[in-house]
Every structure is written in structure tokens, then in C-alpha cells.
N, CA, C and O atoms as a CHARMM CRD file, in Angstrom:
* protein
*
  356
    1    1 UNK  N     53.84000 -60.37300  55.90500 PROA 1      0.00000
    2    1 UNK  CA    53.18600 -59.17400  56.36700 PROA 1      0.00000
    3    1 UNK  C     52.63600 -58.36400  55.21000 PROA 1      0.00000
    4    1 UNK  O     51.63500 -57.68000  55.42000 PROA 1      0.00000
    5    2 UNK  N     53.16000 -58.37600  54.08300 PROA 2      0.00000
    6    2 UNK  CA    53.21800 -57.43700  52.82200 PROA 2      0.00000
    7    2 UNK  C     51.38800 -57.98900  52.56800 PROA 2      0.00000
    8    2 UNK  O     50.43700 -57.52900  53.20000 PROA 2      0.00000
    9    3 UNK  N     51.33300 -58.76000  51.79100 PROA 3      0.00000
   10    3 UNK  CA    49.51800 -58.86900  51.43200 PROA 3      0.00000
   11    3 UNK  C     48.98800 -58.98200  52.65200 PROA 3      0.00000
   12    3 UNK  O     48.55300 -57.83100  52.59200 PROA 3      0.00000
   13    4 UNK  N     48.67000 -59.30200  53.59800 PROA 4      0.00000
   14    4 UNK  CA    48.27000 -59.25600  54.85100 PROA 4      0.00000
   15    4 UNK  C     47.28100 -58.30600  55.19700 PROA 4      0.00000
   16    4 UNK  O     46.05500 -58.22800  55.27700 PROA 4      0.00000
   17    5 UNK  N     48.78300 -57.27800  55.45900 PROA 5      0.00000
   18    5 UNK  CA    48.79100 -56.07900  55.77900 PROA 5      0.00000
   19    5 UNK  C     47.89300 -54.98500  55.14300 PROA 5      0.00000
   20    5 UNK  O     47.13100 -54.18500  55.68700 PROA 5      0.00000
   21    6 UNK  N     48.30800 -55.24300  53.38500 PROA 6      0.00000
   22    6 UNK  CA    47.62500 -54.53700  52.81700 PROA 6      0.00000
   23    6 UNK  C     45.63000 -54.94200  52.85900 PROA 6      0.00000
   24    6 UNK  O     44.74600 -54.13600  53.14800 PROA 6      0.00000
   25    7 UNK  N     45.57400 -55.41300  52.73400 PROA 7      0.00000
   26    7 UNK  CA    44.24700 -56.48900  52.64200 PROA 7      0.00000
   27    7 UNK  C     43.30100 -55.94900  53.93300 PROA 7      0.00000
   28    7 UNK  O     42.11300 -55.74500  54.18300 PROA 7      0.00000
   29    8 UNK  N     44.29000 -55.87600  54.42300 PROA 8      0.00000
   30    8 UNK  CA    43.59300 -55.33100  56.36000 PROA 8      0.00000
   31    8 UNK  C     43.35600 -54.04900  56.34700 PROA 8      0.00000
   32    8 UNK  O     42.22900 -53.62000  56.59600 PROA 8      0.00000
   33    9 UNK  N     44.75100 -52.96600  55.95000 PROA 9      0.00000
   34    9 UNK  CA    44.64200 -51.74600  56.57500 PROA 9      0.00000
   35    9 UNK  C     43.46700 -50.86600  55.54300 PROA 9      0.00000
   36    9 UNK  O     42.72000 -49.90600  55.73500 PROA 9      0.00000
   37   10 UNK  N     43.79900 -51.85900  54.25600 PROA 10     0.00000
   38   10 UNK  CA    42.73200 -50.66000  53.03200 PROA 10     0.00000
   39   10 UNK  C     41.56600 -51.09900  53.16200 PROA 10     0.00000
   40   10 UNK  O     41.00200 -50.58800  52.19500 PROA 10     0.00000
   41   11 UNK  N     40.55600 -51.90300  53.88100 PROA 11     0.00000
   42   11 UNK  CA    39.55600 -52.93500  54.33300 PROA 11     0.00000
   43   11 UNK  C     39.22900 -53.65200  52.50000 PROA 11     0.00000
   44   11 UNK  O     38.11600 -53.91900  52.04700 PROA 11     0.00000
   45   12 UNK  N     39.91900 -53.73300  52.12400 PROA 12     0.00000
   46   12 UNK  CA    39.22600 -54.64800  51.57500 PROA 12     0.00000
   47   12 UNK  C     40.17300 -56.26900  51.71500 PROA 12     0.00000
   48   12 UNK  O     41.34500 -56.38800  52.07500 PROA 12     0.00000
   49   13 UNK  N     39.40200 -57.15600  51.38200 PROA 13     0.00000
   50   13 UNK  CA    39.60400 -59.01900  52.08800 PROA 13     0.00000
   51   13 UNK  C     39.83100 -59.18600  51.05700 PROA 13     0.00000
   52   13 UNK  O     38.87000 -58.84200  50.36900 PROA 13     0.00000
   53   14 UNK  N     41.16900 -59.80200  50.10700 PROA 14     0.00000
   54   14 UNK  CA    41.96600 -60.42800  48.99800 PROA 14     0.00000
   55   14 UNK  C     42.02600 -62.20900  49.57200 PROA 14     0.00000
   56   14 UNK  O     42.51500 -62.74100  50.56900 PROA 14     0.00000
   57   15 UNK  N     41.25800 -62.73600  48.36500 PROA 15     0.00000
   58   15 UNK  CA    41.01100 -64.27800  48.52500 PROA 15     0.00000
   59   15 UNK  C     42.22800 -64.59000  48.60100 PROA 15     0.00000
   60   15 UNK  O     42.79000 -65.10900  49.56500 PROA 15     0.00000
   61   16 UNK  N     42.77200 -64.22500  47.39000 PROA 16     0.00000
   62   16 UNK  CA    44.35000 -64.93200  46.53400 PROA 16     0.00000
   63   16 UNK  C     45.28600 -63.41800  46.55500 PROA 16     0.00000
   64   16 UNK  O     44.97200 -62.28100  46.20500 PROA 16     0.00000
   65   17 UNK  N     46.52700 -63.96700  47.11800 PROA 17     0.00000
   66   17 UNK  CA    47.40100 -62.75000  46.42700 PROA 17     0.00000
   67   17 UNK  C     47.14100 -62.45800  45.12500 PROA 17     0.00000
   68   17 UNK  O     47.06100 -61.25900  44.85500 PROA 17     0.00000
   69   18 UNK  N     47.03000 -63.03200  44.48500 PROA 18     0.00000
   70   18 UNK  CA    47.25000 -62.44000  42.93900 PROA 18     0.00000
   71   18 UNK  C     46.37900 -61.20200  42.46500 PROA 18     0.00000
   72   18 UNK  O     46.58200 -60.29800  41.65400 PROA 18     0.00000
   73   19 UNK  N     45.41300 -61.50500  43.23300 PROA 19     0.00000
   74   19 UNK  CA    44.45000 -59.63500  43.01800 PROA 19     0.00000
   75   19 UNK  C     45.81000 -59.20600  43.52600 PROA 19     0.00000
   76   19 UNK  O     46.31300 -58.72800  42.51000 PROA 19     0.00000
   77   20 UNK  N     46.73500 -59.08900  44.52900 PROA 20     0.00000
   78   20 UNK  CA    47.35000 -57.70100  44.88500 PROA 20     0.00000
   79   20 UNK  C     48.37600 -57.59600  43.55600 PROA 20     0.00000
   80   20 UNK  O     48.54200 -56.52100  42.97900 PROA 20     0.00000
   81   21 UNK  N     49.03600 -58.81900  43.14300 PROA 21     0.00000
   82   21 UNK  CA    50.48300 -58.66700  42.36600 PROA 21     0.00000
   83   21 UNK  C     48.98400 -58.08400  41.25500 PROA 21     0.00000
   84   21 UNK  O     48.60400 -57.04600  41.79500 PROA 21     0.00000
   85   22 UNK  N     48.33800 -58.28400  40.35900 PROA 22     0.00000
   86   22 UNK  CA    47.47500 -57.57900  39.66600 PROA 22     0.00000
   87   22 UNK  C     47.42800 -55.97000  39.59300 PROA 22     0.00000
   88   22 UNK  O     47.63300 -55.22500  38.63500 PROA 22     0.00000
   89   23 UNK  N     47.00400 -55.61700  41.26600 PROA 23     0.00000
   90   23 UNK  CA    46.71900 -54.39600  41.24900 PROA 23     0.00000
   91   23 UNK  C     47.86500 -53.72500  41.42000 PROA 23     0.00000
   92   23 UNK  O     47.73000 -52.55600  41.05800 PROA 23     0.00000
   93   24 UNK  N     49.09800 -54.01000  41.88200 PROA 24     0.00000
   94   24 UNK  CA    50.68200 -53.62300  41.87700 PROA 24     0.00000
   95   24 UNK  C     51.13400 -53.50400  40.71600 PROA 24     0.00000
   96   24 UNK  O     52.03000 -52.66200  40.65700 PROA 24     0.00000
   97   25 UNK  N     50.78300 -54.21000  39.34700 PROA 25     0.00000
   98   25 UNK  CA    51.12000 -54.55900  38.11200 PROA 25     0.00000
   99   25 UNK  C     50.80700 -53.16000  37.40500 PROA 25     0.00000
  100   25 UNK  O     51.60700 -52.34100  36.95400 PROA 25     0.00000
  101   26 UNK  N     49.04000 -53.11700  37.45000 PROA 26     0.00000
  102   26 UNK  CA    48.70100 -51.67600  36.90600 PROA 26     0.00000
  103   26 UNK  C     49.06500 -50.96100  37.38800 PROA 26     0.00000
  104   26 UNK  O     49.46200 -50.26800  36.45100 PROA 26     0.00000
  105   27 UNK  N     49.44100 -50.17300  38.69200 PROA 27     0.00000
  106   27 UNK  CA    50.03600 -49.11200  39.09300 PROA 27     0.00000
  107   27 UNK  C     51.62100 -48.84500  38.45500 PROA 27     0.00000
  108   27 UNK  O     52.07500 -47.76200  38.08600 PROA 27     0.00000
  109   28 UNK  N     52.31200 -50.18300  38.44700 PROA 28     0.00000
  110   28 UNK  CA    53.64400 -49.84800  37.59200 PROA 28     0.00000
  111   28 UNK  C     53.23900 -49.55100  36.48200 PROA 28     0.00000
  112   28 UNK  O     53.50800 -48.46600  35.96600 PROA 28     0.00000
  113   29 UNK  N     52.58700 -50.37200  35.96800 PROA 29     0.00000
  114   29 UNK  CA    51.95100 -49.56900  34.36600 PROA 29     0.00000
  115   29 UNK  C     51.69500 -48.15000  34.16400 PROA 29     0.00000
  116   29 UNK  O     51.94000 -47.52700  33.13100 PROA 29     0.00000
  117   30 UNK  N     51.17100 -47.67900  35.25800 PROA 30     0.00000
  118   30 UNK  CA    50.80600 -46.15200  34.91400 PROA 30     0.00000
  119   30 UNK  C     51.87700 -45.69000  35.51200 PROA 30     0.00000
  120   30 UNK  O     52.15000 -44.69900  34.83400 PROA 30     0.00000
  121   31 UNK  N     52.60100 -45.76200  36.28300 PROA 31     0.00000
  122   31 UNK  CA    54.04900 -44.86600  36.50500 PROA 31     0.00000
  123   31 UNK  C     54.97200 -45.08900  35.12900 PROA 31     0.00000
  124   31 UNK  O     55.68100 -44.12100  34.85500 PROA 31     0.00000
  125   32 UNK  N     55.03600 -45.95200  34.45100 PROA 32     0.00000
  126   32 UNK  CA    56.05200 -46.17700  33.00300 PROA 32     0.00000
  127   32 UNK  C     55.09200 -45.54300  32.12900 PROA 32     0.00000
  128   32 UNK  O     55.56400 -44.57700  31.53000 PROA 32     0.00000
  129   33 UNK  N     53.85400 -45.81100  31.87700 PROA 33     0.00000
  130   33 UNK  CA    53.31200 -44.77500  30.87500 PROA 33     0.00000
  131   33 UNK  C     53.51300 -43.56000  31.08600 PROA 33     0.00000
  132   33 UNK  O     53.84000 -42.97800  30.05100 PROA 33     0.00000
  133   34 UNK  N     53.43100 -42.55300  32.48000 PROA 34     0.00000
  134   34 UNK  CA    53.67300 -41.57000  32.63300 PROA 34     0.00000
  135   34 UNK  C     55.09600 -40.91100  32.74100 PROA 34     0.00000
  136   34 UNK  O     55.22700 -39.70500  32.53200 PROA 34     0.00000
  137   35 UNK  N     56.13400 -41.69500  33.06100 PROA 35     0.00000
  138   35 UNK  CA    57.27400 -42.06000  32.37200 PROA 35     0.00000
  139   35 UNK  C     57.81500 -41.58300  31.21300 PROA 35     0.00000
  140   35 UNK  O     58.57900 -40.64300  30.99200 PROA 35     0.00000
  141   36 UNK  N     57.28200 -42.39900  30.50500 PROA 36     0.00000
  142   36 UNK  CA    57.42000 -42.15200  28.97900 PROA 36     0.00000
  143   36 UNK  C     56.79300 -41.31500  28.30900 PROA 36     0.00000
  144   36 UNK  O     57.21000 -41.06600  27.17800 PROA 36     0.00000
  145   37 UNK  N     55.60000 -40.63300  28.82000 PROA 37     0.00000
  146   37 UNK  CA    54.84000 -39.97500  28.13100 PROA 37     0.00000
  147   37 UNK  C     56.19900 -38.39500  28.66000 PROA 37     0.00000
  148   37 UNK  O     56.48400 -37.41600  27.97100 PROA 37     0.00000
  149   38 UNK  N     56.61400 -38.68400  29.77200 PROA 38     0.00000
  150   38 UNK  CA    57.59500 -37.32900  29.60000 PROA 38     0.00000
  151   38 UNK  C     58.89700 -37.46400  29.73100 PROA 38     0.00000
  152   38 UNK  O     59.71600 -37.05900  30.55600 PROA 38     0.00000
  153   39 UNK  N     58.97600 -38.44100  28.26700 PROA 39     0.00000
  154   39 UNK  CA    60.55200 -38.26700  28.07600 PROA 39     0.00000
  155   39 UNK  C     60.81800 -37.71500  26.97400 PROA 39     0.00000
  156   39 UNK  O     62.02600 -37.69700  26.73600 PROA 39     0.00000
  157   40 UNK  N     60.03900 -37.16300  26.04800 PROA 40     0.00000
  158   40 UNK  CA    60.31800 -36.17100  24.99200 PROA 40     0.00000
  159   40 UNK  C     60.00500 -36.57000  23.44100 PROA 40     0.00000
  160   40 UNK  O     59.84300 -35.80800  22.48700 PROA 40     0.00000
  161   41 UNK  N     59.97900 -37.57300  23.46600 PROA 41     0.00000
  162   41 UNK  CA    59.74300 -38.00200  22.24900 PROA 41     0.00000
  163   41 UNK  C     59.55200 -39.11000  21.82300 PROA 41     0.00000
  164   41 UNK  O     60.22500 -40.02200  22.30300 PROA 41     0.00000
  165   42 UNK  N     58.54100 -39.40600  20.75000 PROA 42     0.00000
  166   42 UNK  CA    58.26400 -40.92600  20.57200 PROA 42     0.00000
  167   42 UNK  C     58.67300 -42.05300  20.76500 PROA 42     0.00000
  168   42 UNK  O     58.17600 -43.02200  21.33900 PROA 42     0.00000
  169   43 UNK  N     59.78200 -41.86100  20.16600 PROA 43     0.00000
  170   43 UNK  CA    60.96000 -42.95600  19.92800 PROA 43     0.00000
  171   43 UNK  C     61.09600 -42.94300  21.37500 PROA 43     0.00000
  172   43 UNK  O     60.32600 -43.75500  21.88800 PROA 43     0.00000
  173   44 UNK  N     61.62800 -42.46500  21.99900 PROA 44     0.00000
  174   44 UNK  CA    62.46300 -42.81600  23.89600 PROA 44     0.00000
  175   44 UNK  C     61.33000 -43.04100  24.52600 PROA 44     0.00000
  176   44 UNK  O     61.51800 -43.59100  25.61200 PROA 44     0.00000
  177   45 UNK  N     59.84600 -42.75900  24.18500 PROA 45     0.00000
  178   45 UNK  CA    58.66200 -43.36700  24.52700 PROA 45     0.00000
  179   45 UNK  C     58.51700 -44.51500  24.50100 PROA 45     0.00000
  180   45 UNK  O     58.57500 -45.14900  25.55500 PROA 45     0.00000
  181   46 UNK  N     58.27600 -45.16100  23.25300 PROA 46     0.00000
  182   46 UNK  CA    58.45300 -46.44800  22.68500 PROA 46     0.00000
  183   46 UNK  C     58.84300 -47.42200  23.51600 PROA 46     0.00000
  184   46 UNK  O     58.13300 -48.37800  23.82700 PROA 46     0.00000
  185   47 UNK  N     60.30100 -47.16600  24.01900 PROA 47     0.00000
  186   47 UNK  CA    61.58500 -47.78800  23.70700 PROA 47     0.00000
  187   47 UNK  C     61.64600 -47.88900  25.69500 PROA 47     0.00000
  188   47 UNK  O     62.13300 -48.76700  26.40600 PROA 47     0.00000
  189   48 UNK  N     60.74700 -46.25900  26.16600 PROA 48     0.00000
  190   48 UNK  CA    60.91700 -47.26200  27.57500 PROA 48     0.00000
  191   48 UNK  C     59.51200 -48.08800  28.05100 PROA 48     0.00000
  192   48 UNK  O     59.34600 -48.99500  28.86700 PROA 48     0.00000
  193   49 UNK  N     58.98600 -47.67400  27.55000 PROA 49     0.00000
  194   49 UNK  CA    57.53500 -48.64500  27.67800 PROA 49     0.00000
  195   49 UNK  C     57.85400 -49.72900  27.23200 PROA 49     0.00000
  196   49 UNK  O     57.27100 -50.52600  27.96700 PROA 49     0.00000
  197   50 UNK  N     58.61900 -50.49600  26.21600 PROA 50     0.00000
  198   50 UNK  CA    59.24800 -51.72500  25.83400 PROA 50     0.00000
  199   50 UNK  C     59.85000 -52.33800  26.81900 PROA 50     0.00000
  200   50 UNK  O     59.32300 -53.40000  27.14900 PROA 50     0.00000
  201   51 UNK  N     60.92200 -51.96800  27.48100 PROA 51     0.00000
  202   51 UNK  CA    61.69900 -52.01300  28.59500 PROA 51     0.00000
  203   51 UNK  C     61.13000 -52.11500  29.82700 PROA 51     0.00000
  204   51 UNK  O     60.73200 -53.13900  30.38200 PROA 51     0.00000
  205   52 UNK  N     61.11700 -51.14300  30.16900 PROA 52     0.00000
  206   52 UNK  CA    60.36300 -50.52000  31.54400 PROA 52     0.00000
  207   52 UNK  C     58.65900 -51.38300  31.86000 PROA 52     0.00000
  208   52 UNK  O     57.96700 -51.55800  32.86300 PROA 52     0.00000
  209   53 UNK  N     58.55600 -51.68700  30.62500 PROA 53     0.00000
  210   53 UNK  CA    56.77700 -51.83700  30.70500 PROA 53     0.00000
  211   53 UNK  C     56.53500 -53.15400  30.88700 PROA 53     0.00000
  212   53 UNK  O     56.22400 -53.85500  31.85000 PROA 53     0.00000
  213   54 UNK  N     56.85600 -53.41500  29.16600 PROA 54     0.00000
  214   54 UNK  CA    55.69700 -54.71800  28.80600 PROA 54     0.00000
  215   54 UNK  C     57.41200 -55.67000  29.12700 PROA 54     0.00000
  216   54 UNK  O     57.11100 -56.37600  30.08900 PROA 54     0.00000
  217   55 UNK  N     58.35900 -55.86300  28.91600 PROA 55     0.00000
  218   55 UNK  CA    59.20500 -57.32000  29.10600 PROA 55     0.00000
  219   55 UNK  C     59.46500 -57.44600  30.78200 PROA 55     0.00000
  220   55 UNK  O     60.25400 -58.29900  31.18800 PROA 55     0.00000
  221   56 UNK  N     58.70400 -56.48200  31.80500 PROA 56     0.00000
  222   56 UNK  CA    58.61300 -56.95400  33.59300 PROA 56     0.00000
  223   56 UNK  C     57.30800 -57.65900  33.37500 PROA 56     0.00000
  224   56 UNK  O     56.93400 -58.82300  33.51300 PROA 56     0.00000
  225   57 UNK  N     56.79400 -56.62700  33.01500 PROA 57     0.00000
  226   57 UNK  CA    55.12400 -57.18900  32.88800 PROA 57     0.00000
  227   57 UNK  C     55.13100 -58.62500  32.48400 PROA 57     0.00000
  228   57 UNK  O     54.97200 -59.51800  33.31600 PROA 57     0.00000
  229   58 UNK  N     55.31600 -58.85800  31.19000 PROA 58     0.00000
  230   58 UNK  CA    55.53700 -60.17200  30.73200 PROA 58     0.00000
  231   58 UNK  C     56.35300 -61.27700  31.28800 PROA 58     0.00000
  232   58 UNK  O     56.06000 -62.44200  31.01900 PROA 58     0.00000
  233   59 UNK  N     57.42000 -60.96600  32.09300 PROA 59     0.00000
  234   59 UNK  CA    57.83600 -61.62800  32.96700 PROA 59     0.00000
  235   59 UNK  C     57.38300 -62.53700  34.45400 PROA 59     0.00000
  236   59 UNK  O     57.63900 -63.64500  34.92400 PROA 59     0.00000
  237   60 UNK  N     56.50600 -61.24900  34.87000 PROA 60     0.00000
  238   60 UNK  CA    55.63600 -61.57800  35.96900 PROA 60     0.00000
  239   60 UNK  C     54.54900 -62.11500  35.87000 PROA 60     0.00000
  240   60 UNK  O     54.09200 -62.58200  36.91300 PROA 60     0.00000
  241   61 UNK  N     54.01900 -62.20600  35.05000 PROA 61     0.00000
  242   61 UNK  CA    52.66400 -62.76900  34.19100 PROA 61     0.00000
  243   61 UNK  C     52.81800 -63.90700  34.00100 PROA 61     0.00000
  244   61 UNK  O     51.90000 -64.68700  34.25300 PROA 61     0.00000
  245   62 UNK  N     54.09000 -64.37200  33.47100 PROA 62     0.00000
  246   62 UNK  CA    54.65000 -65.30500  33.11100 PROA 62     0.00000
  247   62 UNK  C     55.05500 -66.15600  33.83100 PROA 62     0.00000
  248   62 UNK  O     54.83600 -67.34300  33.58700 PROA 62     0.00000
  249   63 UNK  N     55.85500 -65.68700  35.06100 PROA 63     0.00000
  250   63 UNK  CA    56.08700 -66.49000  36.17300 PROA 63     0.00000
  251   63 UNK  C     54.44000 -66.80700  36.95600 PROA 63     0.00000
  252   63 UNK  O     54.19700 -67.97300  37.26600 PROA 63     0.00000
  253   64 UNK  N     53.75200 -66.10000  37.13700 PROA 64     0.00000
  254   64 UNK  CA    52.64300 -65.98500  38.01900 PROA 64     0.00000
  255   64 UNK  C     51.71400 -67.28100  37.26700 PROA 64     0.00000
  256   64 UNK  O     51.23800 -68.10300  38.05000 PROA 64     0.00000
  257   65 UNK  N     51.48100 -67.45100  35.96200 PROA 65     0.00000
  258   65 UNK  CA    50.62500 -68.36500  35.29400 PROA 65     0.00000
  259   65 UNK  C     51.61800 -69.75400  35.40300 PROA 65     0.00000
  260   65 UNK  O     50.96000 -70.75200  35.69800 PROA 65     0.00000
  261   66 UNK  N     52.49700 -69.90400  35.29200 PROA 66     0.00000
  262   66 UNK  CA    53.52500 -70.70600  35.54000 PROA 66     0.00000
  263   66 UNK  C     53.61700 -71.66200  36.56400 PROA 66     0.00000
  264   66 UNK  O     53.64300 -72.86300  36.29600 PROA 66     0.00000
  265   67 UNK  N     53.67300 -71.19600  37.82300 PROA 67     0.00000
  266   67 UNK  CA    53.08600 -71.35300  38.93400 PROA 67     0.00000
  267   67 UNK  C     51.77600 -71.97800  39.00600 PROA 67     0.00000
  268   67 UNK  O     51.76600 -73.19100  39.21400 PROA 67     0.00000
  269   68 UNK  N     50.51200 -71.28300  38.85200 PROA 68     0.00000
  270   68 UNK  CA    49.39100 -71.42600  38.51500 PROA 68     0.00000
  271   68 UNK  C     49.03600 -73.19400  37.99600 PROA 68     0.00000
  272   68 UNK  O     48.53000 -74.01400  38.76300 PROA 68     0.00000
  273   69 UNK  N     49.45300 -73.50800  36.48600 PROA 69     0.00000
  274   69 UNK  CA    49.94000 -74.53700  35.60700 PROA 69     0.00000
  275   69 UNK  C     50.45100 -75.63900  36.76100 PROA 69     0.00000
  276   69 UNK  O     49.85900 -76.69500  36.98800 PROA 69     0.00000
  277   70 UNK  N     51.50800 -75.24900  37.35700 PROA 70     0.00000
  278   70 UNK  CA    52.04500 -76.54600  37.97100 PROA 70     0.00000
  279   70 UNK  C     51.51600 -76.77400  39.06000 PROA 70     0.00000
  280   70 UNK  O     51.46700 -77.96200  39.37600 PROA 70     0.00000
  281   71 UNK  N     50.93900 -75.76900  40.01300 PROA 71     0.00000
  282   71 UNK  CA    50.09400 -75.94100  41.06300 PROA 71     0.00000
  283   71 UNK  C     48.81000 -77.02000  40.42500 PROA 71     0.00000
  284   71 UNK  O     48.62900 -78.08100  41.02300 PROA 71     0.00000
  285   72 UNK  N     48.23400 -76.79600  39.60200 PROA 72     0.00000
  286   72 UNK  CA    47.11000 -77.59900  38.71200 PROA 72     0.00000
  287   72 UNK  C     47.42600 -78.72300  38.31700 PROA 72     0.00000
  288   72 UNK  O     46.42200 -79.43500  38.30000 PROA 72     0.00000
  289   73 UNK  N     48.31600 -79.25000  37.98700 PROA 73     0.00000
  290   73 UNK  CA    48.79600 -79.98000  37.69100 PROA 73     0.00000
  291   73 UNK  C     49.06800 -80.69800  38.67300 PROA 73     0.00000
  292   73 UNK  O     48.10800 -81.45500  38.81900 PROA 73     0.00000
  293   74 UNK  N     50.03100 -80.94800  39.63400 PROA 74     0.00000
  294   74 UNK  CA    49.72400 -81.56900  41.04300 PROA 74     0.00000
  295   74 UNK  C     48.86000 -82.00300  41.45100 PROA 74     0.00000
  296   74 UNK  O     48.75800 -83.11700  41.96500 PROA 74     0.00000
  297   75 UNK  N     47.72600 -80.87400  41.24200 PROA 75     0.00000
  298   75 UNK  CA    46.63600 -81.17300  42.09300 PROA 75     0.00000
  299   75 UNK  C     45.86000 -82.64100  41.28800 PROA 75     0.00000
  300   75 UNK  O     45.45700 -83.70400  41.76000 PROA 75     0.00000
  301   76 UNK  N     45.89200 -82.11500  39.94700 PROA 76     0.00000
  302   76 UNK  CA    45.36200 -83.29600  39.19800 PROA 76     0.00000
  303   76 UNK  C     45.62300 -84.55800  39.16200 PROA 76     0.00000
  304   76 UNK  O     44.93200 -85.57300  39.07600 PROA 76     0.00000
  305   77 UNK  N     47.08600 -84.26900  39.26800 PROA 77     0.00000
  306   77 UNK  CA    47.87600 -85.96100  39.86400 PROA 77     0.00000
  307   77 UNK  C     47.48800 -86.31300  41.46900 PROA 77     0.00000
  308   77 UNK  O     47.53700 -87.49200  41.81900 PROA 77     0.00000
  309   78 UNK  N     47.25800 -85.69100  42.04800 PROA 78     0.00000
  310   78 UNK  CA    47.00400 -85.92600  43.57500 PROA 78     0.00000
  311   78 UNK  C     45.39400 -86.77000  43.64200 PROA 78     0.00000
  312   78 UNK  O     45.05400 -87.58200  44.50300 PROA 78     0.00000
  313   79 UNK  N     44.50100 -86.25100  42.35700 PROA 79     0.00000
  314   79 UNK  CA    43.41300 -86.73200  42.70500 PROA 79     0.00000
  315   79 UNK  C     43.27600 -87.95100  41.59300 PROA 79     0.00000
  316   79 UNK  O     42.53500 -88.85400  41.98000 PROA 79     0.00000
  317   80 UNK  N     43.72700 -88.09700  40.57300 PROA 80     0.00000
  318   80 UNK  CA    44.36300 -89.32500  40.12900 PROA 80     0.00000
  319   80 UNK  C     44.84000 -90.12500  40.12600 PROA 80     0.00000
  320   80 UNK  O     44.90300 -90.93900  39.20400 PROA 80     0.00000
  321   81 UNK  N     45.29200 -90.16800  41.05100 PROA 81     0.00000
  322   81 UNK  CA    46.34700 -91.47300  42.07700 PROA 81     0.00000
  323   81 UNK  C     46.66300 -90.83300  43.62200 PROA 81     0.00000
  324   81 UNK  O     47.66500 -90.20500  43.96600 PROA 81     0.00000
  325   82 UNK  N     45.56800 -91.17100  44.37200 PROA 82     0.00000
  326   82 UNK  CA    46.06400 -90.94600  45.83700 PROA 82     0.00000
  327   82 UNK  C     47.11400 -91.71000  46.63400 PROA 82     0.00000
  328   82 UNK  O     47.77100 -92.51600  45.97500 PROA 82     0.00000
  329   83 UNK  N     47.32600 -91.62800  47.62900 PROA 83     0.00000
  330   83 UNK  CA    48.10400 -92.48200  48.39600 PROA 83     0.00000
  331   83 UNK  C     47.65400 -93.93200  48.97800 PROA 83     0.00000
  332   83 UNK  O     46.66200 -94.08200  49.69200 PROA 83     0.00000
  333   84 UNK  N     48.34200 -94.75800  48.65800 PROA 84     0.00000
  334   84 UNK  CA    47.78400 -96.18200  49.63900 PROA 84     0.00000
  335   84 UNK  C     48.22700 -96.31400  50.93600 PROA 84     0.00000
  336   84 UNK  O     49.15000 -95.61900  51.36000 PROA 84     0.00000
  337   85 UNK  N     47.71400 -97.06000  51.54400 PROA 85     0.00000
  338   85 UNK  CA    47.75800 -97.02000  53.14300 PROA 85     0.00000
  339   85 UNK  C     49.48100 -97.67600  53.19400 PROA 85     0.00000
  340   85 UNK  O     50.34600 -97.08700  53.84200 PROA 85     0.00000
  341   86 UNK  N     49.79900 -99.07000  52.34200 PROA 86     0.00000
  342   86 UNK  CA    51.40600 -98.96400  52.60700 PROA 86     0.00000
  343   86 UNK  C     52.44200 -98.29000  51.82500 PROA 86     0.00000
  344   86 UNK  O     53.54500 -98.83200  51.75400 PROA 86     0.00000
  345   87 UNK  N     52.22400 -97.13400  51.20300 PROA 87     0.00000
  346   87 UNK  CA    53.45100 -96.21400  50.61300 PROA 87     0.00000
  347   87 UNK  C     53.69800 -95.49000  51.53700 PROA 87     0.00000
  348   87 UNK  O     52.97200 -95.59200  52.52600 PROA 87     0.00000
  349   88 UNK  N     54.66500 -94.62900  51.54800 PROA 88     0.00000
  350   88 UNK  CA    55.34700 -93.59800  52.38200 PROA 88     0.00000
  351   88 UNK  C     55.10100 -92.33400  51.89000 PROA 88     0.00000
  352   88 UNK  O     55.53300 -91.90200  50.82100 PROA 88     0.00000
  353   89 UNK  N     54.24400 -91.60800  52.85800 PROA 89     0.00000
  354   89 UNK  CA    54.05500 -90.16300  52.47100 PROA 89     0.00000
  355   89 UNK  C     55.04000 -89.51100  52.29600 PROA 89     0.00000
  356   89 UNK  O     54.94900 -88.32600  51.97800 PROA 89     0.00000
């Protein structure tokens, strides 16, 4: 229901989830920049934008291209060696 939903009610038509995890991505971005921009001081700035920011970010990015890679990969083997009529799907 979650991309669906969204895709429908805001009218705009998302090919691929990944525009949404994208546009979900920058919005956490600007809640941790703004975050940090009022926690008082550089250093605890720094330090949650490190945290808070870029090692989810990098995580999800990471998983998301990951995915991506092995989906491609499949596919490449799929069209490199198809199935013969006596193997077992």
C-alpha cells in the first residue's frame, strides 16, 4: 500500500520505487541537517550528521544498489543461457 498509495494520492505515477526511497532519503537528510544545525555546536553537529546522516544513508544506498547488481546479474545469466525444453523449471 505504502508506494502505491503515495504515487496515487500526490498524482504523480513512480515507474520504480526507488524515486520514492530517493525522495524519503532527502527529506531525512533535511530533518538531520536541521537537527544538527540546532544542537549547539559544531562538534555535536558533526558528530550527528555522521550518525544520524551519512552511515543510514550509506547503508540504504548500499543495500538499494546491491539489489540493483544482483537483479542485473540474473537477468544477464537468464539471457545467456535460457532454459531447454527437457530441464526443470
Amino acid at each position: 500500500m505504502g508506494a502505491a498509495w503515495l504515487s496515487y494520492h500526490s498524482g504523480l505515477v513512480f515507474k520504480d520505487r526507488i524515486v520514492v526511497v530517493y525522495i524519503l532519503l532527502i527529506g531525512y537528510l533535511y530533518v538531520v541537517v536541521m537537527f544538527a544545525a540546532a544542537s549547539g555546536s559544531i562538534a555535536k553537529a558533526i558528530v550527528w550528521i555522521l550518525l544520524l546522516g551519512v552511515l543510514p544513508s550509506w547503508l540504504i544506498v548500499w543495500l538499494k544498489r546491491r539489489g540493483q547488481i544482483v537483479r542485473a546479474r540474473k537477468m544477464a545469466e537468464a539471457e545467456n543461457h535460457p532454459p531447454a525444453d527437457d530441464e526443470p523449471r
